[in-house]
C-alpha positions in Angstrom: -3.8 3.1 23.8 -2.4 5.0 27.0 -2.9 8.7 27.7 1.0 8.8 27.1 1.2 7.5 24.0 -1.9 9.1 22.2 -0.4 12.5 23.5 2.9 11.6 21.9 0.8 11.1 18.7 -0.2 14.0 19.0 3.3 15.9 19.6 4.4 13.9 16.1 1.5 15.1 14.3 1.8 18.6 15.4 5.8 18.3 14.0 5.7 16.2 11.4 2.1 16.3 10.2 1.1 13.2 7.6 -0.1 14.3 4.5 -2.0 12.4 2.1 -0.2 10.3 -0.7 -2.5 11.3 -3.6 -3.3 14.9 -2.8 -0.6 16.3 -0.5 -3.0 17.8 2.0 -2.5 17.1 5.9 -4.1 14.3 7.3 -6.9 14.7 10.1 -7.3 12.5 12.6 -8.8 9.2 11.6 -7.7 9.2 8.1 -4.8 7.4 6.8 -2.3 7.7 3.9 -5.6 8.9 1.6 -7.5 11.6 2.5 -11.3 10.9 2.8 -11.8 13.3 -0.4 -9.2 11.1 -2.6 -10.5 7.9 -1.4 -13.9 9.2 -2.7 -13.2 10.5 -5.9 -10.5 7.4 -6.5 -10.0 5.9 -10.1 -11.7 2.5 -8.6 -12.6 -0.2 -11.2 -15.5 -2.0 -9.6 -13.5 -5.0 -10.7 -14.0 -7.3 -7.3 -17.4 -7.2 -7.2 -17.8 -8.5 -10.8 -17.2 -12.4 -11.2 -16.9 -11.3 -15.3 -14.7 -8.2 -15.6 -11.8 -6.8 -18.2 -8.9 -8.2 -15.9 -10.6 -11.7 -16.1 -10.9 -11.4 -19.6 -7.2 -11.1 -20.3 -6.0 -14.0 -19.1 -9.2 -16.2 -21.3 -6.9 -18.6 -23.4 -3.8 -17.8 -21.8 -4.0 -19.6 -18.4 -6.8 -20.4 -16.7 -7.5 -18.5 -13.5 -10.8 -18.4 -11.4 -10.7 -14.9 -10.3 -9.4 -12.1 -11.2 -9.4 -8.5 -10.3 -7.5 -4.8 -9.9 -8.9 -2.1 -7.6 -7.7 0.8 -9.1 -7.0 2.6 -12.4 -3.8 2.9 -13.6 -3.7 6.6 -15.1 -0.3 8.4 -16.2 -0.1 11.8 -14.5 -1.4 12.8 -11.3 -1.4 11.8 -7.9 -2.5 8.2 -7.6 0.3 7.1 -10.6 2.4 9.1 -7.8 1.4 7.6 -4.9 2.1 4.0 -6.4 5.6 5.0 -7.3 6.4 5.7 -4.1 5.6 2.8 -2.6 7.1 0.5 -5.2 10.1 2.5 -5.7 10.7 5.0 -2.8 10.6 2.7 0.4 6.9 3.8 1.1 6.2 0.4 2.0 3.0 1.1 4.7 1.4 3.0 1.9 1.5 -0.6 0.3 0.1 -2.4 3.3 -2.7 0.3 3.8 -3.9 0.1 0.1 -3.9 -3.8 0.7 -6.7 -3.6 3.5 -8.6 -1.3 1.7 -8.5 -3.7 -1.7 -8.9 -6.5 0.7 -12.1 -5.3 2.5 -13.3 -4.9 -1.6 -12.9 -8.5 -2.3 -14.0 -10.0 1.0 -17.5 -7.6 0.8 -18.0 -8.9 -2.6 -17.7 -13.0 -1.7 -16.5 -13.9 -5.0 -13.1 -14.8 -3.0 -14.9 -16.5 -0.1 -12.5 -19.8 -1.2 -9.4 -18.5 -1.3 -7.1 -20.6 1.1 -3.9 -18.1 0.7 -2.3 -15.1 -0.3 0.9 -15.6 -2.6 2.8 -12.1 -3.3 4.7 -12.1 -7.0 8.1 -12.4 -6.2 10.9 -10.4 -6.6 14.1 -11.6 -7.9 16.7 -11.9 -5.0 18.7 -9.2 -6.8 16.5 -6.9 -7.5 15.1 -7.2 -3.8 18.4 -6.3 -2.6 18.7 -3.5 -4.4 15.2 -2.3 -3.4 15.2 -3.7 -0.1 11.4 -5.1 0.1 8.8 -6.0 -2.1 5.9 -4.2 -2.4 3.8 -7.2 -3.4 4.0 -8.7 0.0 2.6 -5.7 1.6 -0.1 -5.5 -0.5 -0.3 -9.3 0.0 -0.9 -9.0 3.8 -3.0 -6.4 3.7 -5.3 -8.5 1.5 -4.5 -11.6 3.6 -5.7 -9.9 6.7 -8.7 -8.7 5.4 -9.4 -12.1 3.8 -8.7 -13.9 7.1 -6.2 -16.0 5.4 -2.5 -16.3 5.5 0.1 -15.1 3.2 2.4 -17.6 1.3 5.9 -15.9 0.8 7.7 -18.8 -0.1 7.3 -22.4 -2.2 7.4 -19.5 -5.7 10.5 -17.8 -6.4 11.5 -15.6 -9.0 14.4 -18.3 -10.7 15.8 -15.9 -13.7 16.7 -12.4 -13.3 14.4 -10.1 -16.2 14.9 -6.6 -17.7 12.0 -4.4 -16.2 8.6 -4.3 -18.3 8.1 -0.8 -18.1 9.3 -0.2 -21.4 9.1 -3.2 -23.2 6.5 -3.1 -26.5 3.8 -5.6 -25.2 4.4 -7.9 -27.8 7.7 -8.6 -26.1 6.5 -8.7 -22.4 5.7 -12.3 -22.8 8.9 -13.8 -24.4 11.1 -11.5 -21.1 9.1 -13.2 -18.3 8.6 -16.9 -19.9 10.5 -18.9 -17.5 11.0 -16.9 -15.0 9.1 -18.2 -11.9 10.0 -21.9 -10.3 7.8 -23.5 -7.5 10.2 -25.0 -5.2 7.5 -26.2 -2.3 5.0 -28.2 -4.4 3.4 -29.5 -1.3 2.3 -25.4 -0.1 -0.3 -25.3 -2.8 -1.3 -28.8 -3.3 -5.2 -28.6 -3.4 -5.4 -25.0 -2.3 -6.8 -22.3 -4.0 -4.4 -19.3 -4.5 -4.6 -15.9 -4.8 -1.4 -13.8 -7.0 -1.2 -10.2 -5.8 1.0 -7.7 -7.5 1.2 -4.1 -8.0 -0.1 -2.8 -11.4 -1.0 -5.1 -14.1 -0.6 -3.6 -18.0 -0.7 -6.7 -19.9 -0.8 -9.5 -17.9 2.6 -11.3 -18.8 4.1 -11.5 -15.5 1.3 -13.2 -13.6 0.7 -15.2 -16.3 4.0 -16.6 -16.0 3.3 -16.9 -12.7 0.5 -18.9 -12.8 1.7 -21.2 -15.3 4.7 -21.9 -13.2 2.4 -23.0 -10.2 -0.2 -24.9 -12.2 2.5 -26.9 -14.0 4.4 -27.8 -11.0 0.9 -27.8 -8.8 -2.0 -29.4 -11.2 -4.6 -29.5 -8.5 -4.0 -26.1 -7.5 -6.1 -23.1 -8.1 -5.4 -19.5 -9.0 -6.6 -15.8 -8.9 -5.5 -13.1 -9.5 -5.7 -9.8 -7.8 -3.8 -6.4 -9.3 -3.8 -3.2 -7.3 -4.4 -1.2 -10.4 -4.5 -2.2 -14.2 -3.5 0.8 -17.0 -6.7 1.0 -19.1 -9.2 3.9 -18.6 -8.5 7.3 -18.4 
């Protein structure tokens, strides 16, 4: 970095200084989007260092996946639920790609995704991605790819039928809204290849499920995990 442009850092800090998403507290130099006190007192699961964990376990019977993990707790209230609302819904879109590093450098420590041959991000419809103008997922997705050392997938899975949102669906009807709704239209992407799913925040599953059921029926000899930024459960 020039002497120019880490003084002009500087000048933008002093103005505009970046605070941290979960707390609100300036940021000091060398920190980024979570202050070093939030990142140490953060809800994390433990989840990608454990081959057997509660994420895995929810997906036994319903479609078979290798891996599967979430790095955070999902906990109504307070700052983290905050901080992953506003990069899903206000267009804070490096907050995404930041979090993905961090959860990536979690599963790459641990080995358990040493096989992993790609990253696939859950897609959005094209509607809703209109609307919203990204998707989260695939920030989250390269950040994880990065760290991984593998590449990210973004197309050969599409989202083929529009759902209602599952926020506040009873669970018992998550299931029935996203059956269907994912098509593989690049067979050959996946063929062989061992695939990691990455969304935002897992509550029961449904959605990558559908997911994964799409790309194993269309791609037999593939392989899938799953990895979740955060999963509601423990409060």
């Amino acid at each position: 970095m020039s002497i120019l442009n880490s003084w002009w850092q500087d000048v933008v800090a002093l103005l505009f200084p970046p605070t941290c998403g979960v707390c609100g507290v300036p940021l000091v130099r060398g920190e980024r989007t979570v202050c070093t006190l939030c990142r140490v007192t953060a809800p994390l699961t433990g989840y990608p260092q454990q081959a057997e964990n509660p994420v895995l376990e929810r997906f036994a019977g319903v479609v078979p996946v290798e891996r599967a993990s979430a790095f955070l707790f999902f906990r109504h209230g307070g700052g983290w639920r905050r901080l992953i609302h506003d990069f899903k819904y206000r267009s804070r879109w490096r907050t995404a790609r930041d979090l993905g590093h961090w959860y990536g450098a979690a599963l790459n420590d641990s080995g358990l995704y040493a096989s992993v041959d790609a990253v696939v991000p859950l897609p959005l419809h094209p509607l809703k991605r209109l609307l919203r103008g990204y998707n989260q997922s695939e920030y989250l997705a390269e950040g994880i790819a990065a760290e991984l050392g593998i590449l990210v997938e973004r197309k050969g899975l599409r989202r083929s039928r529009h759902t209602a949102s599952q926020t506040r669906k009873a669970y018992r009807d998550r299931a029935a809204n996203v059956a269907g709704a994912f098509a593989v239209t690049d067979p050959a992407r996946f063929a062989g290849r061992h695939i990691l799913l990455v969304d935002d925040v897992l509550t029961t599953g449904s959605t990558l499920a559908a997911a994964a059921e799409a790309m194993l029926a269309a791609v037999p000899d593939c392989r899938i995990s799953i990895a979740a930024l955060a999963v509601a459960g423990r409060h």
